[in-house]
N, C-alpha and C positions, 0 to 999 in steps of 0.2 A: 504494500500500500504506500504509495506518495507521499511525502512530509510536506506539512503547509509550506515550511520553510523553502520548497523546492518549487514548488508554484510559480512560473514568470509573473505571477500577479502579484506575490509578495513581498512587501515592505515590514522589515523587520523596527518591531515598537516596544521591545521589551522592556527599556532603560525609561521611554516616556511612558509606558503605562504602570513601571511603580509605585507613583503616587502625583496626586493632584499638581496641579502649578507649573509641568513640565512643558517643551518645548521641543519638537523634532520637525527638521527641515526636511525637503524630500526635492529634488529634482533629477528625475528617472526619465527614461523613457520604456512605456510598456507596449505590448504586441496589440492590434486593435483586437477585442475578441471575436470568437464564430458565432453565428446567430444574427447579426446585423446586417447580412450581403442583401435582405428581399425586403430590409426596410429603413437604409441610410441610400443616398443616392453619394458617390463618390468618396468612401471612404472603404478600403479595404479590407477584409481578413488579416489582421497580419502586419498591418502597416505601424507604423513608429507613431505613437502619440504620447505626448512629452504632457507631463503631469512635474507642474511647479508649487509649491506651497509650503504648507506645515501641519502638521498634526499637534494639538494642542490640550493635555490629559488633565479631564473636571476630574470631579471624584465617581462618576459611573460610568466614566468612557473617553471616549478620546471625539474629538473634532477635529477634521479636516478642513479646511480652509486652503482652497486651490484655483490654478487654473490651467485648463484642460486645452490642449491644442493636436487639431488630426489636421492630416493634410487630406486636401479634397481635390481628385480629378475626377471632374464630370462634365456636363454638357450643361448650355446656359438653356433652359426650357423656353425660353422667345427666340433666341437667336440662332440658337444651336450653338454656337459659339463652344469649344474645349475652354473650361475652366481647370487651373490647375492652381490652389493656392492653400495657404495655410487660414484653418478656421479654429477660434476658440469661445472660450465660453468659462467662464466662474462658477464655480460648485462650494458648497456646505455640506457634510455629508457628518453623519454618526455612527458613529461605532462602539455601543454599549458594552460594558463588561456583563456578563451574565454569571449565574452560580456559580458556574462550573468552572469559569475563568478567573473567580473572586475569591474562592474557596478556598482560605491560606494565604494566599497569596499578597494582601495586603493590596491588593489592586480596585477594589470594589467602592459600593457604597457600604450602608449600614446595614448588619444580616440581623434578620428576624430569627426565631425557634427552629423556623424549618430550613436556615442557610440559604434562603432567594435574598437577593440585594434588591434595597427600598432604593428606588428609582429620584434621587435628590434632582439633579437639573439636569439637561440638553435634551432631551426628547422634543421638547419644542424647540429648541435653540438653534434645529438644521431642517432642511428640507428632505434626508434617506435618510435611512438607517440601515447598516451593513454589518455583517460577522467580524468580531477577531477571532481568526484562529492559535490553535494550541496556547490555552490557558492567558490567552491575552500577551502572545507574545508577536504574533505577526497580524497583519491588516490583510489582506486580497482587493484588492481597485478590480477585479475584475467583473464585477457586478457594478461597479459602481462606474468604471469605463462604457459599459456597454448599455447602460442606462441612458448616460451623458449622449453619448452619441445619440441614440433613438427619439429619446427624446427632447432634443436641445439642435441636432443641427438642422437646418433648413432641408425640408425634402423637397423644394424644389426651388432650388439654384438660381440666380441670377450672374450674368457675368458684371452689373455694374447694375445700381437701384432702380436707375433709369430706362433700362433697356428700353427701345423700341421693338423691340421682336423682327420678325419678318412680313412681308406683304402677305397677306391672305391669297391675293390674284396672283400673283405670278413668284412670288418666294422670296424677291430683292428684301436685302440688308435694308432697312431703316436707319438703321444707327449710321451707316455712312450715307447715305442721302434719303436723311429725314424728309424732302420738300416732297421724295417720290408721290406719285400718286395714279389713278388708273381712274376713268370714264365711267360713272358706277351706273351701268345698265346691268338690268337683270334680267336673262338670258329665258326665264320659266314665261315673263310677260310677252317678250320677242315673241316666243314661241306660240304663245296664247295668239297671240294677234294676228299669226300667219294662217295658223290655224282657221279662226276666223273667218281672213279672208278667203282661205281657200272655201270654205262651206256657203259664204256668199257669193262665190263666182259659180259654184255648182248651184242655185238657187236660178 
């Protein structure tokens, strides 16, 4: 069986989950995770996404405080345009100590009779909440990667805010010549009319 510790997803927090008041910095870069190919548009399996911040331990967990950056090659959905660039985004995230990681360990909140830890503050304090594994010794971003991605980056792309897209009639760039334009007749009335006339020449 795998050690959390071997996980490309984890970040070792041993030393910041000791005890309250700590401080760990983290600048990594982790593997994008599987699962997100059929619902991020230009961000890969696999690809490099660099995770900047710090983890920072209350008394029943640790907080994350980051920022998230994938690189994005995709298509601009008005122009088609190849977008290839770097996208980010800001996370809060939590990471409770639970019984089993508090149990001794001096890492927790306050234990009741039955040794569950009284949940003192950050549950509200972040927007996720994520596992530490082996007894509150490593973090995993790998959920909390794959989160970010899905639900944080644009699924559908612009190359610039402004795009103009392409012409409907004939496909031409807009963005390089915005003045284009095309005679807007509608081919179905054309057609009505010829129609028409043909049935009153047969009359």
């Amino acid at each position: 069986m795998p050690r959390p510790e071997d996980s490309q997803w984890a970040v070792s927090v041993a030393q910041v989950a000791s005890r309250a008041g700590q401080s760990k910095p983290i600048d990594a870069v982790f593997p994008a995770p599987s699962g997100i190919g059929d619902q991020v548009i230009g961000v890969d399996e696999g690809a490099d996404v660099h995770v900047v911040g710090s983890f920072d331990s209350i008394v029943d967990g640790l907080i994350l405080t980051a920022r998230i950056n994938a690189p994005v090659h995709a298509e601009c959905t008005r122009c088609l345009k190849p977008i290839k660039r770097d996208w980010s985004v800001d996370v809060t995230a939590f990471f409770p100590y639970d019984s089993a990681d508090s149990n001794g360990s001096g890492k927790g909140g306050k234990h009741d009779d039955k040794g569950e830890v009284e949940i003192i503050a950050g549950e509200d304090e972040s927007e996720d909440t994520y596992p530490l594994l082996n007894n509150g010794s490593f973090a995993d971003l790998e959920a909390l990667i794959r989160d970010t991605l899905v639900e944080a980056l644009p699924l559908q792309p612009l190359c610039k805010p402004d795009c103009l897209g392409l012409c409907s009639q004939c496909g031409a760039d807009l963005n390089e010549d915005p003045d284009h334009h095309h005679d807007v007749v509608d081919n179905r009335f054309a057609a009505l009319a010829a129609l028409k006339a043909q049935l009153e020449a047969q009359e």
